[in-house]
PDB file of N, CA, C, O and CB in Angstrom:
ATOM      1  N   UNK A   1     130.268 204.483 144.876  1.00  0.00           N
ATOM      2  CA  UNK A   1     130.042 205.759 144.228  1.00  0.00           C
ATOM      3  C   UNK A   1     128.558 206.107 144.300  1.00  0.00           C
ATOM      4  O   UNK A   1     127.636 205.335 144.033  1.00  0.00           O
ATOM      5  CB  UNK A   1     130.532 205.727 142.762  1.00  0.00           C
ATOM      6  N   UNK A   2     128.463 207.293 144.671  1.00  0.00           N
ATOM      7  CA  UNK A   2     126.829 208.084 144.880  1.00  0.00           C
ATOM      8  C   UNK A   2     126.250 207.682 143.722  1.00  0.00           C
ATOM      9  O   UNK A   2     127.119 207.958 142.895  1.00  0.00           O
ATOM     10  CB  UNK A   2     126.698 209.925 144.977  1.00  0.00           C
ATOM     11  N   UNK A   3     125.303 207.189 143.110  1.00  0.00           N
ATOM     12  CA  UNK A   3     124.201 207.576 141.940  1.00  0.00           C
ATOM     13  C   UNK A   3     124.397 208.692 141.652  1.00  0.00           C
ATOM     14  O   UNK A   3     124.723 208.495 140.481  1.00  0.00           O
ATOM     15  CB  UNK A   3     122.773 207.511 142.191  1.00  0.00           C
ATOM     16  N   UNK A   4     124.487 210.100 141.818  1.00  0.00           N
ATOM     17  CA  UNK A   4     124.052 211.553 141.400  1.00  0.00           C
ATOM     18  C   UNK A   4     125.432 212.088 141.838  1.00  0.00           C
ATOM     19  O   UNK A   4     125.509 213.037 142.618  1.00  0.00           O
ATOM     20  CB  UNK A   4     122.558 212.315 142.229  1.00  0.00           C
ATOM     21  N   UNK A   5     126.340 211.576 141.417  1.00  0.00           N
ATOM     22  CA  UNK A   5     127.803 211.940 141.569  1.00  0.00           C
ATOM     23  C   UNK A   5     128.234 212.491 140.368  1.00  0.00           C
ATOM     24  O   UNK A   5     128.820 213.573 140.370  1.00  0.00           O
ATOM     25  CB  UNK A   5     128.704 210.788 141.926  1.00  0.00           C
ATOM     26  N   UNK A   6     127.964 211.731 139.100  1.00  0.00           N
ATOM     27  CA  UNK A   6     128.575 212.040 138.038  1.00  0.00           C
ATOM     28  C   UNK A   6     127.562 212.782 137.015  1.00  0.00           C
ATOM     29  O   UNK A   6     126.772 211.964 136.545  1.00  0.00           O
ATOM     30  CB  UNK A   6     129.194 210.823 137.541  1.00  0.00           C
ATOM     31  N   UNK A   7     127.414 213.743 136.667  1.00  0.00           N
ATOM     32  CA  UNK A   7     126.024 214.447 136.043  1.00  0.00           C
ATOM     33  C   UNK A   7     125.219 213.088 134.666  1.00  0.00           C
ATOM     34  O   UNK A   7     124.027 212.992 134.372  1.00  0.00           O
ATOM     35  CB  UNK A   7     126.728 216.404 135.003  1.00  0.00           C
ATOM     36  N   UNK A   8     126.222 212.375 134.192  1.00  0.00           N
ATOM     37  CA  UNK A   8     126.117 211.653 133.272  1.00  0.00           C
ATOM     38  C   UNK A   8     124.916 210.276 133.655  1.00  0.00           C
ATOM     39  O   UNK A   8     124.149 209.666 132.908  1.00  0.00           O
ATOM     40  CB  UNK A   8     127.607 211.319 132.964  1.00  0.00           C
ATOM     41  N   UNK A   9     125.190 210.148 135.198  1.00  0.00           N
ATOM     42  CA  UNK A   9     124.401 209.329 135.795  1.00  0.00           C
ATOM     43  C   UNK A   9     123.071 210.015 136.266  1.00  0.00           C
ATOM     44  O   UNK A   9     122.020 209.375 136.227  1.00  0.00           O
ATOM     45  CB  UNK A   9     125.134 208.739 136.830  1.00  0.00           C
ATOM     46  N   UNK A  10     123.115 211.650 136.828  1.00  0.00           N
ATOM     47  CA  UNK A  10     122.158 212.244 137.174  1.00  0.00           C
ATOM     48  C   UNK A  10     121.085 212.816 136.368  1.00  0.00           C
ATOM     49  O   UNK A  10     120.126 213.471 136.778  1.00  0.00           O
ATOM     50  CB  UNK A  10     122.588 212.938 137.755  1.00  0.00           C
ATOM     51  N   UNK A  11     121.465 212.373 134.748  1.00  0.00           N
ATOM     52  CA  UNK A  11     120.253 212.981 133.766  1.00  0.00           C
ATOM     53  C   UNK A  11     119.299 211.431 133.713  1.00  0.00           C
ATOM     54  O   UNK A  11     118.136 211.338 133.319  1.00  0.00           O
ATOM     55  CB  UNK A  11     120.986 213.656 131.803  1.00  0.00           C
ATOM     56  N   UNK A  12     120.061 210.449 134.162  1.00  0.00           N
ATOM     57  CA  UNK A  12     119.145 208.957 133.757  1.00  0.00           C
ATOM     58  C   UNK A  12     118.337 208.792 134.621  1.00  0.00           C
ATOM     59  O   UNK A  12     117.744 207.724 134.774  1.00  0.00           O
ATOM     60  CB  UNK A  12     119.852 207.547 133.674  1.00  0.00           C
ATOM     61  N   UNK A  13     118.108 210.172 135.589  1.00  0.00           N
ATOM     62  CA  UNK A  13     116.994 210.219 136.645  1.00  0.00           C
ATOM     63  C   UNK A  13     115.680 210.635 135.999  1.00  0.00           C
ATOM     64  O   UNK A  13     114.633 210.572 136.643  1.00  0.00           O
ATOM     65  CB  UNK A  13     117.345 211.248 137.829  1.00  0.00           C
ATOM     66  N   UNK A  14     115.715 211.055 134.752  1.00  0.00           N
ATOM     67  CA  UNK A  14     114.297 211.780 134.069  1.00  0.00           C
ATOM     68  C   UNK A  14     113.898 210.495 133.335  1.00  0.00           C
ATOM     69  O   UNK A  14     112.720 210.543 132.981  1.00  0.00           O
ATOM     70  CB  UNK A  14     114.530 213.334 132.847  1.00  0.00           C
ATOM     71  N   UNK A  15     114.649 209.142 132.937  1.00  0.00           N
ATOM     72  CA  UNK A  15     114.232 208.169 132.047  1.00  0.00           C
ATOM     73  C   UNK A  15     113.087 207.873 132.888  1.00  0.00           C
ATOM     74  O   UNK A  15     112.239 207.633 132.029  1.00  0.00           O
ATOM     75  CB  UNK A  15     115.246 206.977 131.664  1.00  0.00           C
ATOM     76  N   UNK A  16     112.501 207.732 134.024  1.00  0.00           N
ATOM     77  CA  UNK A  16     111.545 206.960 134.919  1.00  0.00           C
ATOM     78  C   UNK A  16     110.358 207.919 134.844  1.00  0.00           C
ATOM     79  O   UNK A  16     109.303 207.413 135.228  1.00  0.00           O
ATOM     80  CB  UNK A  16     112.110 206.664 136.535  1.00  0.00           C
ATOM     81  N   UNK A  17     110.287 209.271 134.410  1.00  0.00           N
ATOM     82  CA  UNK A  17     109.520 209.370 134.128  1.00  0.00           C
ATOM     83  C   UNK A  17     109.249 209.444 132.219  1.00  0.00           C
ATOM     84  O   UNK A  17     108.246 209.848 131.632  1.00  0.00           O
ATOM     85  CB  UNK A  17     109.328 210.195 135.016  1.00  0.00           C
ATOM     86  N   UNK A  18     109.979 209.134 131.885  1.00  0.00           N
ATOM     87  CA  UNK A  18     110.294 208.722 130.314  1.00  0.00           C
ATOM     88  C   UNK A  18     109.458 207.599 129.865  1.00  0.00           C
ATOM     89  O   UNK A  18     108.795 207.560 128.829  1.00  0.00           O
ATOM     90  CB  UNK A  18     111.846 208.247 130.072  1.00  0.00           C
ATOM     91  N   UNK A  19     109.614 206.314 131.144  1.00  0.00           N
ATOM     92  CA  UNK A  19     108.997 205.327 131.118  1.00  0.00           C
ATOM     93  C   UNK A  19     107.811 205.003 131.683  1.00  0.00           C
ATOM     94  O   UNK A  19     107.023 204.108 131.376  1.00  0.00           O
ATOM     95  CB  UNK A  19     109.617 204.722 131.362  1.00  0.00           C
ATOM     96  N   UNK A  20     107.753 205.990 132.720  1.00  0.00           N
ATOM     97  CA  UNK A  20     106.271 206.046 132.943  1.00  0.00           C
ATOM     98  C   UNK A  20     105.017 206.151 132.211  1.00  0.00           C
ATOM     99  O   UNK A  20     103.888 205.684 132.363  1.00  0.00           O
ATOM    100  CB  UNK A  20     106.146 206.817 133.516  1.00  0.00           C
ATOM    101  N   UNK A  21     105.676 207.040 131.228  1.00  0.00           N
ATOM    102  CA  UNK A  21     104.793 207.692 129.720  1.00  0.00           C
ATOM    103  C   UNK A  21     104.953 207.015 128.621  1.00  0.00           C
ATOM    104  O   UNK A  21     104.348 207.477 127.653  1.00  0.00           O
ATOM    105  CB  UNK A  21     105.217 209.134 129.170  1.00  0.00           C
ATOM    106  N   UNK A  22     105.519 206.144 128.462  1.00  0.00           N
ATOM    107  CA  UNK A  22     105.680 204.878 127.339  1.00  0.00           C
ATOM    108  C   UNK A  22     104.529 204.079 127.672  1.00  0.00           C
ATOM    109  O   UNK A  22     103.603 203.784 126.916  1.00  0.00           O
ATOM    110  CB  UNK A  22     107.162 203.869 127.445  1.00  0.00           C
ATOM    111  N   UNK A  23     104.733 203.649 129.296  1.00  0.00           N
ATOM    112  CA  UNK A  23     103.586 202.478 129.661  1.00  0.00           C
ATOM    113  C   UNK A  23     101.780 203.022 130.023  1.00  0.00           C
ATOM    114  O   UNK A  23     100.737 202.379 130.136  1.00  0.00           O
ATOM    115  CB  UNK A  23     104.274 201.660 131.268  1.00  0.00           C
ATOM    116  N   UNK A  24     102.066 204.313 130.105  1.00  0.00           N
ATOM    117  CA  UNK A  24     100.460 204.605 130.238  1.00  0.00           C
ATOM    118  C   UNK A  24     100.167 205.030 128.910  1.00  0.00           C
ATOM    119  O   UNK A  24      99.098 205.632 128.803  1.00  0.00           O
ATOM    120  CB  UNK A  24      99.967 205.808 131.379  1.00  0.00           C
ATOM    121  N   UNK A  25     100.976 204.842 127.648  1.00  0.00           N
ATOM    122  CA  UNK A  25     100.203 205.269 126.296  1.00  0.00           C
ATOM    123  C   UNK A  25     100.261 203.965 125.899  1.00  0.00           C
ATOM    124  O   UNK A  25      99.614 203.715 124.882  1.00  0.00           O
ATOM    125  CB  UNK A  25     100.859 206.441 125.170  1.00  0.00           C
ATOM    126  N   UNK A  26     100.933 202.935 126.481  1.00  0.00           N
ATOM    127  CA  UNK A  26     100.689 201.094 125.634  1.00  0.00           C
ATOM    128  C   UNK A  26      99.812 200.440 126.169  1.00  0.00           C
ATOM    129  O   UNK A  26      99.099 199.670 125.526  1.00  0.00           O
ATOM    130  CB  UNK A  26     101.923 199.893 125.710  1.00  0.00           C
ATOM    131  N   UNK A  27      99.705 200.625 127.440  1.00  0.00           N
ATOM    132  CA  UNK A  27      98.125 199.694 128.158  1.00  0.00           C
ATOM    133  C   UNK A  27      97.592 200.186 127.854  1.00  0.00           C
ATOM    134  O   UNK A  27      96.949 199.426 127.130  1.00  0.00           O
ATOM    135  CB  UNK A  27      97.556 199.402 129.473  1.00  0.00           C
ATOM    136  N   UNK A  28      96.962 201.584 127.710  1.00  0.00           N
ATOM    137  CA  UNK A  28      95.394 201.788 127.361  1.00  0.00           C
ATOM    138  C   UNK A  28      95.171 201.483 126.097  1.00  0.00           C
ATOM    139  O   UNK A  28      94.096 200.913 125.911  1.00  0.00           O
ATOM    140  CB  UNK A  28      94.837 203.178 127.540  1.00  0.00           C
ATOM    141  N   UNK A  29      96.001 201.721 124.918  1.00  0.00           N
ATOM    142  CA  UNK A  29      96.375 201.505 123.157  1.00  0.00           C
ATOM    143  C   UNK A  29      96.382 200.118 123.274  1.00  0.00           C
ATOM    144  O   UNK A  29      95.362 199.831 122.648  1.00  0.00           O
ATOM    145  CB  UNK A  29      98.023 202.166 122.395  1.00  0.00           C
ATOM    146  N   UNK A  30      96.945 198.878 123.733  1.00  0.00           N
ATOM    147  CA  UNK A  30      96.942 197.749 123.977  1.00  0.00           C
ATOM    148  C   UNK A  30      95.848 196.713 124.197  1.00  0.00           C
ATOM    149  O   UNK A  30      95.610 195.569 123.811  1.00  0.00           O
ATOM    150  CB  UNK A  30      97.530 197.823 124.715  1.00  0.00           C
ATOM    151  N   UNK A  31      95.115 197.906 125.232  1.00  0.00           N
ATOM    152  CA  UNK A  31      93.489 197.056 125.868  1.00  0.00           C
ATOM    153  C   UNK A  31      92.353 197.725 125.111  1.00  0.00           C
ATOM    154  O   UNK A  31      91.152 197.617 125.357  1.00  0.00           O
ATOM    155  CB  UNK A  31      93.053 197.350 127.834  1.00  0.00           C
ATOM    156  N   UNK A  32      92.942 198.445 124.135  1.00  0.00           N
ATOM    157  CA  UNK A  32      91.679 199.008 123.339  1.00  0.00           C
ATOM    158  C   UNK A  32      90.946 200.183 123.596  1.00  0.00           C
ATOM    159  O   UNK A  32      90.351 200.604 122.604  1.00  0.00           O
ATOM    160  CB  UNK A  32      90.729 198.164 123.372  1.00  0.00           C
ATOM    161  N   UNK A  33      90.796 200.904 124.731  1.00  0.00           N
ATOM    162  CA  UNK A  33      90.671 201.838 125.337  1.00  0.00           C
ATOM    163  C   UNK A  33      90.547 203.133 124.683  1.00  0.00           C
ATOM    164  O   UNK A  33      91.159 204.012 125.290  1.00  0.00           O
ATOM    165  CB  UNK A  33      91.481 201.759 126.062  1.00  0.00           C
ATOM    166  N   UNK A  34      89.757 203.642 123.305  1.00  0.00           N
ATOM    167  CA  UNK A  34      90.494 204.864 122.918  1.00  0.00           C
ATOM    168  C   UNK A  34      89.071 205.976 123.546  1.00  0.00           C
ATOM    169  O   UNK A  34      89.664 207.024 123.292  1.00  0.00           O
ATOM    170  CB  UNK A  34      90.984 204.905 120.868  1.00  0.00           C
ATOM    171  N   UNK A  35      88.832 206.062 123.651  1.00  0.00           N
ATOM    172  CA  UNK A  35      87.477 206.561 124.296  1.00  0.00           C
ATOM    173  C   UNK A  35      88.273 207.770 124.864  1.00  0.00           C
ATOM    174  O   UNK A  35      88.213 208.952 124.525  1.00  0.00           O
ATOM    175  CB  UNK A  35      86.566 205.443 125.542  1.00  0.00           C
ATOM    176  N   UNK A  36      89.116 207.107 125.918  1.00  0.00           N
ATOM    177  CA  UNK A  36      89.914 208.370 126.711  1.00  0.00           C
ATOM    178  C   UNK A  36      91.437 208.286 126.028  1.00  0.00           C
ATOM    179  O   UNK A  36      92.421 207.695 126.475  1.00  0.00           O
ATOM    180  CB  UNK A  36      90.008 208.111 128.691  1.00  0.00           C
ATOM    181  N   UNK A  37      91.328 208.984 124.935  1.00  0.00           N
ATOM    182  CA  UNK A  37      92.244 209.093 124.147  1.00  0.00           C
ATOM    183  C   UNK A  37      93.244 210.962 124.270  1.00  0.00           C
ATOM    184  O   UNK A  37      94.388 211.395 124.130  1.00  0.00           O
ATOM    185  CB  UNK A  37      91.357 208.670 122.699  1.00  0.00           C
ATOM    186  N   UNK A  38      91.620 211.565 124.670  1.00  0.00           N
ATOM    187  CA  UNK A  38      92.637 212.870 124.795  1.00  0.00           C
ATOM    188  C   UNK A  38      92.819 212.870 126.058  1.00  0.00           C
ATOM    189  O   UNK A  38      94.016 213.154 126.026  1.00  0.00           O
ATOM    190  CB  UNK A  38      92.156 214.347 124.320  1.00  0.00           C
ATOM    191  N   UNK A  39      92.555 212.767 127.289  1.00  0.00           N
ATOM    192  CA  UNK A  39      93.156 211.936 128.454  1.00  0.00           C
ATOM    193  C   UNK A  39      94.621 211.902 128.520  1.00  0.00           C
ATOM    194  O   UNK A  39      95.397 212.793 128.867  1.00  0.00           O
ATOM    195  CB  UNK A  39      92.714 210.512 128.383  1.00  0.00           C
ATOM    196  N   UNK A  40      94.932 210.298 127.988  1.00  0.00           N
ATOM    197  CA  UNK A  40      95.988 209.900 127.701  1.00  0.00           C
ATOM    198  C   UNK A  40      97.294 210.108 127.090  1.00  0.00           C
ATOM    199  O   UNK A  40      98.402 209.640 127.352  1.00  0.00           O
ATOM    200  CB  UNK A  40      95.705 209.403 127.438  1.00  0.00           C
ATOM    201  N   UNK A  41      96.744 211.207 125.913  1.00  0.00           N
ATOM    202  CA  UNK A  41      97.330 212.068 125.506  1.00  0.00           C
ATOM    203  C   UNK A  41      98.114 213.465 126.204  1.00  0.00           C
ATOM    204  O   UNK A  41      99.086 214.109 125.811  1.00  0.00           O
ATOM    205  CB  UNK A  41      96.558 212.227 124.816  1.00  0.00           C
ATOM    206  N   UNK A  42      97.448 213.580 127.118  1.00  0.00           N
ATOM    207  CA  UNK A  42      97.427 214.816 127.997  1.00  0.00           C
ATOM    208  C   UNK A  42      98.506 214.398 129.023  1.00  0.00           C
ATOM    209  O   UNK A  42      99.546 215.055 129.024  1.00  0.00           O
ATOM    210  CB  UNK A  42      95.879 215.178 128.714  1.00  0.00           C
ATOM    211  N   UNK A  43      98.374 213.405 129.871  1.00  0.00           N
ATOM    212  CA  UNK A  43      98.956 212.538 130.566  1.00  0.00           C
ATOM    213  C   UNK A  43     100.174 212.549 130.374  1.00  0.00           C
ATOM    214  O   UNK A  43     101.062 213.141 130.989  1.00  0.00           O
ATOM    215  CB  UNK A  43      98.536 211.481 130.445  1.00  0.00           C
ATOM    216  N   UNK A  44     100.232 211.590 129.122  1.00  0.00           N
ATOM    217  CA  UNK A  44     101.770 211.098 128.554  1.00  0.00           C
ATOM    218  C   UNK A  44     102.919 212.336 128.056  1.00  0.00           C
ATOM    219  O   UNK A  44     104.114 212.308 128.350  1.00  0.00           O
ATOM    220  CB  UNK A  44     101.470 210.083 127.062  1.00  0.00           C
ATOM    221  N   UNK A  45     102.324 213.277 127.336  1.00  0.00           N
ATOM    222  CA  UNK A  45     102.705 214.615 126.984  1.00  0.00           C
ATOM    223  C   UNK A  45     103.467 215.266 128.389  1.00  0.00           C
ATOM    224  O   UNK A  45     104.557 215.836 128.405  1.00  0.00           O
ATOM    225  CB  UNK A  45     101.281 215.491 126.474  1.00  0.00           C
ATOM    226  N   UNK A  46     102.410 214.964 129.752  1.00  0.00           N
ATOM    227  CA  UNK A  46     102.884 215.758 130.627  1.00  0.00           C
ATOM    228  C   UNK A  46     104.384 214.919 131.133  1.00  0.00           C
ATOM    229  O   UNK A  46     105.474 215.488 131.072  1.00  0.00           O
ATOM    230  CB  UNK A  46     101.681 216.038 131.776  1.00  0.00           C
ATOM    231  N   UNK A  47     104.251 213.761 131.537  1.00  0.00           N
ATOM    232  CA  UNK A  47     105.267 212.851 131.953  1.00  0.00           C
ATOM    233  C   UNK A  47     106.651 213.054 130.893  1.00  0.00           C
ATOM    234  O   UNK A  47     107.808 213.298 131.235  1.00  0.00           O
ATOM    235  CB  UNK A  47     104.583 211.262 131.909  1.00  0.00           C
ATOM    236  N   UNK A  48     106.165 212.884 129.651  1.00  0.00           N
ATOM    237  CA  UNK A  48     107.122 213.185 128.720  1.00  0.00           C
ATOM    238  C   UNK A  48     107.937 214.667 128.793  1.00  0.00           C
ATOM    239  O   UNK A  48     109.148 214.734 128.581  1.00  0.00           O
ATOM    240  CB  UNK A  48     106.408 213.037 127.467  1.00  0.00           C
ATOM    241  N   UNK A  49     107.321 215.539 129.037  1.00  0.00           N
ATOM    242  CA  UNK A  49     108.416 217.249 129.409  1.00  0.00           C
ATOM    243  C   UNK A  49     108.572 216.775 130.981  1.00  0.00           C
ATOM    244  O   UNK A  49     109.710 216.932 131.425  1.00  0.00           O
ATOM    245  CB  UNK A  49     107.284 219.446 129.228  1.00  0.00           C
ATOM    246  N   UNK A  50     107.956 216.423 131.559  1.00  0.00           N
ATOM    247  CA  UNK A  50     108.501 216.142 133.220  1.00  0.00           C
ATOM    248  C   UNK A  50     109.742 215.433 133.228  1.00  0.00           C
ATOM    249  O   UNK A  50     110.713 215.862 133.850  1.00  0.00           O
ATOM    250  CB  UNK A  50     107.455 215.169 134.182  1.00  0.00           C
ATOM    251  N   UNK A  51     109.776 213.800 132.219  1.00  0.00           N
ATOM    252  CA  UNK A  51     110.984 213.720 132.362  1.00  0.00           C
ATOM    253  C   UNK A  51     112.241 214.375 131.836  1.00  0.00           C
ATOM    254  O   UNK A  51     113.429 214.104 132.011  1.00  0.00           O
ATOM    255  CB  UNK A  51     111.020 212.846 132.208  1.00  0.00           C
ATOM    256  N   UNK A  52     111.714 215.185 131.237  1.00  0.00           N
ATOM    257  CA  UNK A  52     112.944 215.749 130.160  1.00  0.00           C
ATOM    258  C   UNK A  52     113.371 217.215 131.094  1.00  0.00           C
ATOM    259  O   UNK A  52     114.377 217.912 130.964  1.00  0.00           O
ATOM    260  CB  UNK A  52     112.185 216.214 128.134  1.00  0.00           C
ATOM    261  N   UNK A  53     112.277 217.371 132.008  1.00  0.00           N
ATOM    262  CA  UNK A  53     112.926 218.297 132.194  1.00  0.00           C
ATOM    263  C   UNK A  53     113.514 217.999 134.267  1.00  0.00           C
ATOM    264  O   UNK A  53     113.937 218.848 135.052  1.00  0.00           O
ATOM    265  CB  UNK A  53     111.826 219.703 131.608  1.00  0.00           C
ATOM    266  N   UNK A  54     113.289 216.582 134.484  1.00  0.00           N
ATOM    267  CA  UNK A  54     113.869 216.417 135.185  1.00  0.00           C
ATOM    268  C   UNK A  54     115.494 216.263 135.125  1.00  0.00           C
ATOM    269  O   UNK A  54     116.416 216.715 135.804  1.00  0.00           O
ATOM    270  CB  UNK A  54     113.251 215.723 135.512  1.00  0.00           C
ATOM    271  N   UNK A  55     115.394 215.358 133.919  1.00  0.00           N
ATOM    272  CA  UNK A  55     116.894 214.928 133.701  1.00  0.00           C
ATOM    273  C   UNK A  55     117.754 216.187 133.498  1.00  0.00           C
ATOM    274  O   UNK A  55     118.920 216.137 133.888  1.00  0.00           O
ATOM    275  CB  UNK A  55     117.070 213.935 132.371  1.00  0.00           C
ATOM    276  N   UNK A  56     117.245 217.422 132.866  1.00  0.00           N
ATOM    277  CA  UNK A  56     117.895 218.494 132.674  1.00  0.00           C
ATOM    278  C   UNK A  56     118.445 219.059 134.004  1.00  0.00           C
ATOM    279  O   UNK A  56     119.491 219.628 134.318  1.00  0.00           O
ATOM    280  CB  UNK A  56     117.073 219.362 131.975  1.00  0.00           C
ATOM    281  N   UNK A  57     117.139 218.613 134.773  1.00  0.00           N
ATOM    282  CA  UNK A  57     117.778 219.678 136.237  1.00  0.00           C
ATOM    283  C   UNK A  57     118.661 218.669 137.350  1.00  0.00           C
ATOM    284  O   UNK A  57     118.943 218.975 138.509  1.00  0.00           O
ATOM    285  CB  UNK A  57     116.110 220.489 137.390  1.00  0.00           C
ATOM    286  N   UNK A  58     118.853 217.954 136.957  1.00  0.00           N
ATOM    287  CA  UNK A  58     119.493 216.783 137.641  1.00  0.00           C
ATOM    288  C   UNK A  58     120.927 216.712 137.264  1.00  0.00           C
ATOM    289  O   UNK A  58     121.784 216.175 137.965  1.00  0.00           O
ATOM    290  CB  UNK A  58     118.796 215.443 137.282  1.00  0.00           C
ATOM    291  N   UNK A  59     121.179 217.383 135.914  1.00  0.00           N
ATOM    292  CA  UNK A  59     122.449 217.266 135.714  1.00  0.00           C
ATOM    293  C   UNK A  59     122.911 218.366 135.852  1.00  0.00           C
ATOM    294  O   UNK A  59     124.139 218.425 135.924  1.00  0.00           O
ATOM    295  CB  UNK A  59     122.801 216.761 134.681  1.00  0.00           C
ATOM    296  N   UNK A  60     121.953 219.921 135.959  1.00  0.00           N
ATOM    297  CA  UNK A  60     122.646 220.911 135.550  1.00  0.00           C
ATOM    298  C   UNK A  60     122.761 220.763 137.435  1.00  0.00           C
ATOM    299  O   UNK A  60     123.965 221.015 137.477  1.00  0.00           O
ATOM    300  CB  UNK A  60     121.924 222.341 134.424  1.00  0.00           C
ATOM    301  N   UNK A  61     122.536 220.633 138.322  1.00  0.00           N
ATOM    302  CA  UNK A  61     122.542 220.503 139.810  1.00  0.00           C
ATOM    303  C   UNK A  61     123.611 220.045 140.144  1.00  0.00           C
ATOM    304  O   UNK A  61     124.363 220.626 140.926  1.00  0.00           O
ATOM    305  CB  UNK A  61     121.596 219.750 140.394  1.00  0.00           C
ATOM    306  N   UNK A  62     123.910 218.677 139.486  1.00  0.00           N
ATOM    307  CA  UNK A  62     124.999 217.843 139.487  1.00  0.00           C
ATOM    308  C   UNK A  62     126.266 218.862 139.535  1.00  0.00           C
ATOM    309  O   UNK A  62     127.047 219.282 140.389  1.00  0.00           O
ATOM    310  CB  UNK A  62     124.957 216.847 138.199  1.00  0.00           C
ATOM    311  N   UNK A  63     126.063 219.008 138.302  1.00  0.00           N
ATOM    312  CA  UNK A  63     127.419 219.894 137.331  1.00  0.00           C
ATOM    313  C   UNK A  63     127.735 220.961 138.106  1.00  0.00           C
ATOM    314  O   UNK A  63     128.911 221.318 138.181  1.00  0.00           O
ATOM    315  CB  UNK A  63     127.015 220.613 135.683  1.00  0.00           C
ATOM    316  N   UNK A  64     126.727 221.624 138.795  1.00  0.00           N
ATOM    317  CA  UNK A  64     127.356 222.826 139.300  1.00  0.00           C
ATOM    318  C   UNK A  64     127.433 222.587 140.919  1.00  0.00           C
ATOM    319  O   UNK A  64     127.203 223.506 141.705  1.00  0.00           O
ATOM    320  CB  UNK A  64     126.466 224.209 138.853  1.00  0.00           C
ATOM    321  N   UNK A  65     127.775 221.281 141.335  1.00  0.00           N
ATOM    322  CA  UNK A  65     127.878 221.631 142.656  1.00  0.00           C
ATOM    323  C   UNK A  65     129.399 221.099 142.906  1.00  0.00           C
ATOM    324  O   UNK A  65     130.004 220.626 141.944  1.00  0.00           O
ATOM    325  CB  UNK A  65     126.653 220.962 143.613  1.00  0.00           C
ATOM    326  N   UNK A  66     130.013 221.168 144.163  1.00  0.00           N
ATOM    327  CA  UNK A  66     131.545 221.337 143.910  1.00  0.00           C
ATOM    328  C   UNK A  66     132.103 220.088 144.520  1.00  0.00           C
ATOM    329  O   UNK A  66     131.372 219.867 145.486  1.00  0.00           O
ATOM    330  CB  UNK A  66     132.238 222.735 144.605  1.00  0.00           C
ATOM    331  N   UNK A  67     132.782 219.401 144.472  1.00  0.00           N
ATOM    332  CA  UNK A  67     133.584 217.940 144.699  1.00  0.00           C
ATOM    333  C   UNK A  67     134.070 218.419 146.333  1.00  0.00           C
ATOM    334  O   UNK A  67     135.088 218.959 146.765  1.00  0.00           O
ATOM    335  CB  UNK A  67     135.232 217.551 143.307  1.00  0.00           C
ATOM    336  N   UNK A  68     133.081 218.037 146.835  1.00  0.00           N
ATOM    337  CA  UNK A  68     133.851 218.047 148.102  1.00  0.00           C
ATOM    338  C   UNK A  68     134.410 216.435 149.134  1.00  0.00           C
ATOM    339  O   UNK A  68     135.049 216.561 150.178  1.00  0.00           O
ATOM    340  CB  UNK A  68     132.790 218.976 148.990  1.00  0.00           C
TER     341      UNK A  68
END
């Protein structure tokens, strides 16, 4: 079965950038780093609507294309 077959599978395409933005706000918070704090902020914010709005378009793509 395709990965991006079932829309249910095609929204868990935005988690990677979900997780991308988890791990660049814990290493720098982790190693102490706050200096570039609005940076990081900026960053993670962006990754965070990127994935959300990947997964959105991944399923609504999914959903509307036809079982052939």
């Amino acid at each position: 079965m395709h990965l991006l077959r079932h829309p249910r599978n095609a929204a868990l395409l935005g988690l990677i950038f979900i997780v991308l933005a988890f791990l660049l706000w814990v290493v720098p918070t982790a190693a102490g780093l706050t200096e570039f704090y609005n940076d990081v902020a900026a960053g993670v914010t962006m990754l965070l609507f990127l994935g959300i709005a990947m997964a959105l378009m991944a399923y609504v793509l999914v959903a509307a294309t036809s079982d052939e």
